[in-house]
N, C-alpha and C positions, 0 to 999 in steps of 0.2 A: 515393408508394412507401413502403409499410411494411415494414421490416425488422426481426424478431424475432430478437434473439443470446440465447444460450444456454450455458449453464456447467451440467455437471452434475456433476462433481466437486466436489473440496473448494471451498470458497468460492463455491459455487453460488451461480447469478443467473439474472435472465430479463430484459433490455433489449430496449428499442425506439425505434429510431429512427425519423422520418419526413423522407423525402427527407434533408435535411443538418443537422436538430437531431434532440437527444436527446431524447425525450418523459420517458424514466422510466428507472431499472436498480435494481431490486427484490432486494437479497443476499439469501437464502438466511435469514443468521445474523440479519438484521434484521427476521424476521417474525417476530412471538409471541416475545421472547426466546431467539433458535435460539442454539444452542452457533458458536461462533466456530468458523471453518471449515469451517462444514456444506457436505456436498453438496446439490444441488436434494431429491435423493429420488424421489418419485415422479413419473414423466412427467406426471401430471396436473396438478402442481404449475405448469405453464406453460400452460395453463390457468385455473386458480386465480389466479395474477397479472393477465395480460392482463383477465380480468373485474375485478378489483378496479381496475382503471386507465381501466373504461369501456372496451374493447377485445374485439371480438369475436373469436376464432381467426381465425375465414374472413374479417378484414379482413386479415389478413397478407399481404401478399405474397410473403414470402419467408423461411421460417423457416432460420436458420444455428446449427451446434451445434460449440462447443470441441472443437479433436483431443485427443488423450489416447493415451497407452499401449495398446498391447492385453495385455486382460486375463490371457492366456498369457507374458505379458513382461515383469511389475512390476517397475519400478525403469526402464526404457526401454533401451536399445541403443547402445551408443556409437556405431554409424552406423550411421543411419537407413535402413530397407530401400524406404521409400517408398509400402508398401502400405498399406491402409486399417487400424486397428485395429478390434477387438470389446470394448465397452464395456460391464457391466450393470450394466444401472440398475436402483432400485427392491427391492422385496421381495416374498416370499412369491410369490400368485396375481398381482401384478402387475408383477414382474420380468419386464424385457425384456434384451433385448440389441441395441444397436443398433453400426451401423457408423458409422465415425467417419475423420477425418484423424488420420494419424498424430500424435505429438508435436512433431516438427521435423522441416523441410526437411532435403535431403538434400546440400546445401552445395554449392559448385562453380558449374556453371550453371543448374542446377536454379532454378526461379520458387521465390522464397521466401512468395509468396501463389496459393500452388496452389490451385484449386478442386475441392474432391471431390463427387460427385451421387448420390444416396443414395434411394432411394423402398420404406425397410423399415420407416417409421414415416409418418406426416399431419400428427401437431400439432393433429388437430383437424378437419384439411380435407382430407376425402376425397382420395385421389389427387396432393396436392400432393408428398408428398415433402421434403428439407428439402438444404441444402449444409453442408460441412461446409472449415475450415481447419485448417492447421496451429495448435495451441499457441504456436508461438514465434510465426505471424504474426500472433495478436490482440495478442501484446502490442507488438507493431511497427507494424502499423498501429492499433491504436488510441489510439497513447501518439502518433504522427506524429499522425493526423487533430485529435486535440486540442489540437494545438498551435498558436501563436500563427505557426508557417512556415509551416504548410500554409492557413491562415485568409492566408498573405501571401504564399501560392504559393511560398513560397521550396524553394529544398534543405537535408536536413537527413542527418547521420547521425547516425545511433539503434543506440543499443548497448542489448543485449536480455542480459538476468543475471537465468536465474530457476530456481528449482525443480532439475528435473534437467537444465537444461544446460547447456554451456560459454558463458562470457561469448564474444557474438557481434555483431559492430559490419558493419552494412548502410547504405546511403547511396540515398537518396529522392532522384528527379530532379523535379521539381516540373514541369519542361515538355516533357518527354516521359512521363510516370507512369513511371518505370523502378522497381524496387525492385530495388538488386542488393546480391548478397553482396560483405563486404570480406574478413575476417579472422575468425579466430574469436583471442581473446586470452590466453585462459590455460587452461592443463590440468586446471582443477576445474569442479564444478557449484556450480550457483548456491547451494544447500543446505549448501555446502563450511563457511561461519565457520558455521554450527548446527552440523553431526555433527563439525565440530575440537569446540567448546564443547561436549557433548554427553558428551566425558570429562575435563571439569572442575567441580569446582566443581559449585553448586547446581541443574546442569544434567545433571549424572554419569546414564550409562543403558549398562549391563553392553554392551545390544544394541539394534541399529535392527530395529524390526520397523513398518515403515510400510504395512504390510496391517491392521495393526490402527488401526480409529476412534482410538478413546483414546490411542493412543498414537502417529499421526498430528498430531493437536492439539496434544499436547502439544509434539511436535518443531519442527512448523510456531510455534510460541511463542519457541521459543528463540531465536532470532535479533536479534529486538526487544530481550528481556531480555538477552541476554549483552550488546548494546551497549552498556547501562545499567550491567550490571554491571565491563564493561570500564575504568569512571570510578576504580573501587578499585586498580586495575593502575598501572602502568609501563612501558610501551615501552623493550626490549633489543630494539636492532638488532644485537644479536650473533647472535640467532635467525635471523636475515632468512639465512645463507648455508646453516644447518640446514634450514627448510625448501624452501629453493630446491632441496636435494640430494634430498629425501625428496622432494618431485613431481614430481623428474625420473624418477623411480620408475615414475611412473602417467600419464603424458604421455598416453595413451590418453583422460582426462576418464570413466574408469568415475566412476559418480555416487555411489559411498563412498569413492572416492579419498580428500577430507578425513577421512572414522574412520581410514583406516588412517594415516593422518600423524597425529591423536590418537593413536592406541593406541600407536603409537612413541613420540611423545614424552612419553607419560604414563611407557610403562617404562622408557625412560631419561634420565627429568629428572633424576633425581640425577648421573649422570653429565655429561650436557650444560646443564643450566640448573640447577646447585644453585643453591638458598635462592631461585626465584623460586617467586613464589605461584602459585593459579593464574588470579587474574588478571590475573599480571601475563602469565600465556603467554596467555590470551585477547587482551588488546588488543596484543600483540605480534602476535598472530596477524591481527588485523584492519589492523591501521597496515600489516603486512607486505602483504596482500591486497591494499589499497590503492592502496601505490605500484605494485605491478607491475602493478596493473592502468593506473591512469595512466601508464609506462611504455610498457607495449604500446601502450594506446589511443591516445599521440601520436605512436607509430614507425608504425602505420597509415595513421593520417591523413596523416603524410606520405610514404604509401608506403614505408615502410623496414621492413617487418617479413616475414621470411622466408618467405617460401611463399604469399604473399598478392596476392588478384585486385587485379588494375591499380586504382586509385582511380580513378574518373569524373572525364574531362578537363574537366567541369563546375567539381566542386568541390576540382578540383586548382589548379585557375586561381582560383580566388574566394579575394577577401580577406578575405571576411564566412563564417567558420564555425560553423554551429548543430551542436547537439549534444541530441537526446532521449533521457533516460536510461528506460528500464523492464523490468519482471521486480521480482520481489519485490528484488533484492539495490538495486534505486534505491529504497528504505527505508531505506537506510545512509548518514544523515546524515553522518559522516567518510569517507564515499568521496566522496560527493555535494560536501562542500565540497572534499576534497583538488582534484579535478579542476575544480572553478570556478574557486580560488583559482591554479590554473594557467597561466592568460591561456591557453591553449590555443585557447579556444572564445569568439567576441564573443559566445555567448548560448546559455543550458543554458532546456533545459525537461522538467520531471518532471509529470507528472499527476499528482491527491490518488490515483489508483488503477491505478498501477504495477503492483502484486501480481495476483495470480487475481482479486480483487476488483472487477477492471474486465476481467474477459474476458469477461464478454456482453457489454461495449462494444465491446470492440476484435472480435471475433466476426462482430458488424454491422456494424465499422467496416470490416473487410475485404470483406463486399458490398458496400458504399455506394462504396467506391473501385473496386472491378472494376465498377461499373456507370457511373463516371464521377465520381462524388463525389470531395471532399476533405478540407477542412477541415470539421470537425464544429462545429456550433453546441453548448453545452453550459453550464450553467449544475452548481455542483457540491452545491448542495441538487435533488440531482433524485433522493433515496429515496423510500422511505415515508413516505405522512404521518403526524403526529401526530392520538391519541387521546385522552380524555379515560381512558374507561374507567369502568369499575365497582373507584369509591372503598374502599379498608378501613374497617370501621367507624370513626368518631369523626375522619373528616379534614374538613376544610370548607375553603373559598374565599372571595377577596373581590377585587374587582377590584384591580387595580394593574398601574401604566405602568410603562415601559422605567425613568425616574425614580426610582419604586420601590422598583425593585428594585437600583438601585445606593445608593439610600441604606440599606436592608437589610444591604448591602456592606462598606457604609463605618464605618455607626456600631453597626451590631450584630456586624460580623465573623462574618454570616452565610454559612453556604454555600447555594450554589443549583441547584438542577437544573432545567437548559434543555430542554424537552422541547416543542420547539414548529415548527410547519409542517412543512415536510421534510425529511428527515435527509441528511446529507452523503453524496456518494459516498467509499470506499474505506475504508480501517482507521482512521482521525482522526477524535478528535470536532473540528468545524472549526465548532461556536458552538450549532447548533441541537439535537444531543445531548449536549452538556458542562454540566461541572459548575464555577460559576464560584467565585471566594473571590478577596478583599484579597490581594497577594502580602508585604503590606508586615511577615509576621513567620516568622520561618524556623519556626516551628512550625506552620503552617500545613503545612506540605508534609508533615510527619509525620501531621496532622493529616488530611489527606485520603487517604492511604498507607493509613494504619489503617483510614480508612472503607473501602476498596474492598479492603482485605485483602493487600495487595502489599507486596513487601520493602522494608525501607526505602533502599536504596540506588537505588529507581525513583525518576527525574524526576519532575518536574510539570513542565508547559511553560505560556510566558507566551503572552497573547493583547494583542498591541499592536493600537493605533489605528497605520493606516500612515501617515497625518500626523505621524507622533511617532518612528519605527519609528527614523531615523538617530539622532536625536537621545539615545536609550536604547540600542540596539544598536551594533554593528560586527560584520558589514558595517551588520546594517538593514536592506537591501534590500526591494524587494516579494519577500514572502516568503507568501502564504496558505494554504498548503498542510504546513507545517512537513515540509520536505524538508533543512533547510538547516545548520549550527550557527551560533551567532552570540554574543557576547560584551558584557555590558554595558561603557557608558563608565564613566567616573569619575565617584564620587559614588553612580550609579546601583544597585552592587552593594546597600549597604545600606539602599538604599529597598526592594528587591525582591526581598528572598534568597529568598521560598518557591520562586520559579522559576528558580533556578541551582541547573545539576549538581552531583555533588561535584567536576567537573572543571573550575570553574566554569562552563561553557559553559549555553547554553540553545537549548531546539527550539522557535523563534520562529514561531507565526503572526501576522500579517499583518493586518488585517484593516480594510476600506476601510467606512467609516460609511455609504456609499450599499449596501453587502451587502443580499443576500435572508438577513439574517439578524437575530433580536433580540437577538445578543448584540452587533452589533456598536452598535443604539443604547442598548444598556445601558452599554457601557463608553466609549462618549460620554460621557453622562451623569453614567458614577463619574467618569471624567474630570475634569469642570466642578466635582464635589463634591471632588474628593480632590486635585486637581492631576496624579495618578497615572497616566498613559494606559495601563495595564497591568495584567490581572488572570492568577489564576490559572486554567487548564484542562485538566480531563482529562475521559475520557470517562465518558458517563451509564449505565452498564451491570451488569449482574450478572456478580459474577467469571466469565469464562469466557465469558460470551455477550456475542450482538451488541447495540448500543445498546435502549434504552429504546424500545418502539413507543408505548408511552403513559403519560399521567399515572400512571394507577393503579400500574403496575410500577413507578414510581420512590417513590411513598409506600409499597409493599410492602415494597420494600428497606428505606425510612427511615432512610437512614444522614445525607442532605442535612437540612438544617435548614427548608429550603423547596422546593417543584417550582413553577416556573413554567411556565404558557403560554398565548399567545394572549390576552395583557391581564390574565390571572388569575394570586394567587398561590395554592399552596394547603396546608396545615400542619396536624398532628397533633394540635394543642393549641387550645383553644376561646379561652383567651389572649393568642394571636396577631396 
């Protein structure tokens, strides 16, 4: 059974499952250098992938397409009418309009994995037609199907925080397939810490106009970056009872509810927050977000939160509570750890592709479960592969192993660009499109900052051996995914400063030496040479776009000292 998911909006994809593993999921942004956030674009574009993957259309059996907004309704509806939306895709002579599943279920008893049936497009195969789910439920069930409960049948509740809607916690019955609604938990949209940030700071934008491309991207960025920027701040919980009173304002969850609690409190920070900066109102803003979300989320759980459907006498009575976090806002390493660090939950799992970036997974992932499926096989190099490409004059090549390139590492304090097999799924470089460096001198991190053009107050994050991970970090944990924050031990800070925040924390991956990846036997290797089990990593990409498709695009750029892949190094200079 082949199942095609499909994302045509921002963060466009085209995945495909077969029966219970992932074959492939192809972003949008990761083909040809695409601008970060692209949509699919053209229908044909699905297509275009499936043939590049060895995939005929009319092997499909069953093409599934992301709900979305209707295009008469930008921005979405604070409750959901339930009808299909109208979507256009594409441009020019090949704009289409296709129907679609709304954005989100319609809460209450309403199936939060609706099926909608559609035969206004083929995909390719005459007469087939294509299905279509809600928005909220790819990122529910396919953030569930990947997880290590449903691979162990367990029950989980999965709390869904994304985009435009309200943080919304659903609870998975593993032995009956139930998906039901619980709660929804707080009165903002998922978007909320962007459009608060959005009037502060290096982030400031007079107005939200999120119909426009350019300035969708730009927004969609914010979020990431202000976390970053949030490190230069101060948490005043004196704010915390200001904005508790400003969203009781907008309890409705309109999806610019957060601008307008910015635009409050920008015009009256003198009165209410003098002499704080602003970031110190940013990560006030976030810590505050935080808690109340941890708050609601455990008055749920245990049934104690006002207005909210009964908990499942499953996982009311269970001593063993899971917990899947996804939607863009399980990106936000300080929410992600406040609620770990809670004992709340014997066990949290976030996918590397939370965001839109894994909604033609989860897209598929919601027929593969209506059909009886469950836990998803999946491997998290399953993009695009790596190309060679067509060289810039004057580069050349010479073999070199994993070895190599960590002695490169160690005794040149060279950087290097990983550009090799498959590219990771979700917004992380996670080894096979990063860019690796010594972490062992805090100019280093400037150092790489400058190459890719970013503020100086962005992290670089470390990449540990997970044999080593407790030993250097706290927590430490299996972490792969860097979803998490984590703190070095003693001693450890000044071996490793390039990859501590300014807060000092760090966004720990993880990574297991048996990996489908070369970086993880490269930093074996610096390992053995350096004593150091820890390098630096950020992603291999052109500001603004999606990873590196091939060698050639990362010697274009030439900012790395070296591109690696697949055995070869390869360098600008005949001296090399």
């Amino acid at each position: 059974m082949l199942i095609c998911g499909i994302k045509l909006t921002h963060d466009g994809g085209v995945a495909v499952i077969d029966g219970d593993r992932l074959l492939f999921s192809i972003e949008t942004e990761k083909i040809a250098n695409g601008l970060r956030y692209s949509p699919l674009g053209q229908l044909s574009v699905v297509t275009d992938v499936l043939r590049s993957e060895g995939c005929d259309p009319a092997d499909i059996d069953q093409f599934v397409v992301d709900g979305w907004f209707d295009d008469d309704a930008f921005g979405g509806e604070a409750v959901p009418s339930g009808k299909p939306s109208r979507l256009s895709v594409g441009s020019g002579k090949d704009r289409k309009t296709l129907m679609v599943a709304p954005y989100q279920d319609k809460g209450g008893d309403a199936d939060p994995v609706a099926r909608f049936t559609f035969d206004d497009h083929d995909f390719g195969v005459p007469g087939g037609g294509y299905v279509s789910y809600h928005h909220v439920s790819n990122h529910l069930m396919g953030a569930y199907c990947a997880s290590p409960f449903a691979a162990r049948e367990e029950d989980a509740f999965v709390l869904v925080w994304d985009g435009g809607m309200m943080p919304r916690l659903y609870a998975v019955i593993a032995g009956t397939r139930q998906v039901v609604p619980v709660a929804t938990l707080l009165p903002i949209a998922g978007n909320g810490f962007a459009d608060f940030s959005s009037q502060f700071g290096p982030f400031h934008a007079p107005s939200l106009d999120l119909g426009n491309d350019e300035f969708l991207r730009r927004h969609l960025a914010i979020a990431g970056k202000a976390m970053a920027y949030a490190a230069l701040g101060t948490v005043n919980e004196d704010t915390f009872s200001v904005f508790d009173s400003l969203l009781a304002d907008v309890r409705d969850g309109r999806p610019q509810s957060a601008v307008m609690v910015g635009e409050t409190v920008a015009r009256r920070r003198d009165e209410w927050f003098a002499g704080m900066s602003d970031a110190d109102l940013i990560t006030s803003f976030q810590d505050y977000l935080g808690l109340r979300l941890l708050e609601s989320l455990t008055s749920a759980v245990h049934g104690e939160l006002p207005g909210q459907s009964p908990v499942p006498s499953q996982l009311s009575r269970s001593s063993r509570l899971n917990l899947v976090l996804a939607g863009g806002c399980a990106l936000n390493i300080k929410w992600n750890s406040r609620i770990r660090a809670s004992g709340v939950f014997n066990e949290i799992f976030i996918p590397p592709f939370p965001n839109d970036s894994g909604a033609a997974i989860g897209t598929a992932a919601c027929e593969m479960f209506r059909r009886g499926g469950s836990g998803l096989k999946w491997d998290v190099y399953s993009g695009p592969r790596a190309d060679v490409g067509q060289l810039p004059a004057g580069w050349n090549s010479r073999e070199c192993d994993e070895r190599g390139v960590a002695q490169l590492l160690h005794a040149d304090g060279a950087t290097v660009a990983v550009v090799d097999g498959r590219a990771e799924l979700g917004p992380r470089a996670l080894g096979n499109r990063s860019i690796l460096a010594a972490a062992t001198s805090l100019s280093m991190k400037d150092r790489l900052n400058d190459m890719k053009d970013r503020a100086s107050y962005r992290p670089v994050a470390p990449v540990c051996l997970s044999s080593h991970a407790a030993d250097v970090f706290t927590p430490g944990g299996h972490d792969p995914y860097m979803l998490f924050e984590h703190r070095t031990r003693d001693q450890w800070s000044e071996r490793i400063p390039a990859v501590l925040h300014l807060d000092e924390t760090a966004r720990l991956q993880t990574i297991d030496e048996s990996a489908n990846s070369a970086t993880a036997r490269i930093l074996a290797e610096y390992a053995k040479i350096s004593g150091i089990p820890v390098l630096c990593n950020t992603s291999a990409n052109f500001n603004g776009h999606g990873f590196f498709p091939d060698v050639a695009s990362a010697a274009r750029w030439g900012q790395a000292d070296y591109v690696w892949s697949n055995g070869r190094v390869y360098f600008g200079q005949d001296d090399r």
